[in-house]
C-alpha positions as CSV (number, residue, x, y, z in Angstrom):
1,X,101.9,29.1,35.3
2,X,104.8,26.9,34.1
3,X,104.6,24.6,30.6
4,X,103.3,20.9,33.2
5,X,100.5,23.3,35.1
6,X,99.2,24.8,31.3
7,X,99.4,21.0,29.6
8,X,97.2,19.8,33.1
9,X,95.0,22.7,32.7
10,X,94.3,21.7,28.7
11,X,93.9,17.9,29.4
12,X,91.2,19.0,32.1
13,X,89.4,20.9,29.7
14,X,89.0,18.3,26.7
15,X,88.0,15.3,29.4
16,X,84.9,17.8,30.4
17,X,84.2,18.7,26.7
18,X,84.3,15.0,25.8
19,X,81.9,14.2,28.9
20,X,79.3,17.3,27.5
21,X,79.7,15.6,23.9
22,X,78.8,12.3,25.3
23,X,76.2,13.7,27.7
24,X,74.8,15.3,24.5
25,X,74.8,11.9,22.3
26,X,73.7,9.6,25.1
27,X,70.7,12.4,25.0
28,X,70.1,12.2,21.3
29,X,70.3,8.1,21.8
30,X,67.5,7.9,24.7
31,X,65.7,10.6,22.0
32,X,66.3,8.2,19.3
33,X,64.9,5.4,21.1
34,X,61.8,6.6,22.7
35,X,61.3,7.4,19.1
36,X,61.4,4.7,17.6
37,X,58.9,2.9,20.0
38,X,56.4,5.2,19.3
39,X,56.3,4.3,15.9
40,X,56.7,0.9,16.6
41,X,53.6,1.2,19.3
42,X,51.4,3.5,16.4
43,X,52.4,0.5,13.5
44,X,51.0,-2.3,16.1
45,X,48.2,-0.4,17.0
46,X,47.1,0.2,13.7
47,X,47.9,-3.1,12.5
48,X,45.3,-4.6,15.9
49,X,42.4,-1.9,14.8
50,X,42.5,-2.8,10.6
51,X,42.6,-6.9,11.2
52,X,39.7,-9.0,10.3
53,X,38.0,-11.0,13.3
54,X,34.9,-11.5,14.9
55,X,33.2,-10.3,18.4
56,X,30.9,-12.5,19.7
57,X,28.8,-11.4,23.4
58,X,25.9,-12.7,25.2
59,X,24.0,-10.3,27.4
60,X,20.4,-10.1,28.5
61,X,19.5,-9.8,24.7
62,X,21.0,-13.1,23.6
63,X,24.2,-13.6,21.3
64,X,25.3,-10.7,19.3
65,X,28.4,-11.5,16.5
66,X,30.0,-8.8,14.6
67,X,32.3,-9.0,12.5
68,X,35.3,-6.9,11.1
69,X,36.2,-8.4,7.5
């Protein structure tokens, strides 16, 4: 193999290495975000269930209020 066939050969290699490394971060960024929403989702959750409010209904029994605080 001559010195312009080796130097092609070595350039192919690092562009595929480069695409696994960004294959492999692109991963780790989906990762990261899917993550981070569902901690965000658990924190507004939370945050909806501990909040003060009231309930009112009306059924057959009449008007029942509870409330939360």
């Amino acid at each position: 193999m001559n010195y312009l066939g080796a130097n092609a050969l070595c350039l192919n290699n690092k562009r595929q290495a480069s695409g696994v490394f960004m294959n492999r971060n692109g991963l780790y960024a989906v990762i990261a975000i899917l993550l981070v929403a569902v901690v965000a989702f658990a924190i507004y959750t939370y945050q909806q269930q501990n909040r003060p409010g009231v309930e009112v209904r009306l059924d057959e029994q009449g008007i029942s209020i509870d409330g939360n605080g």
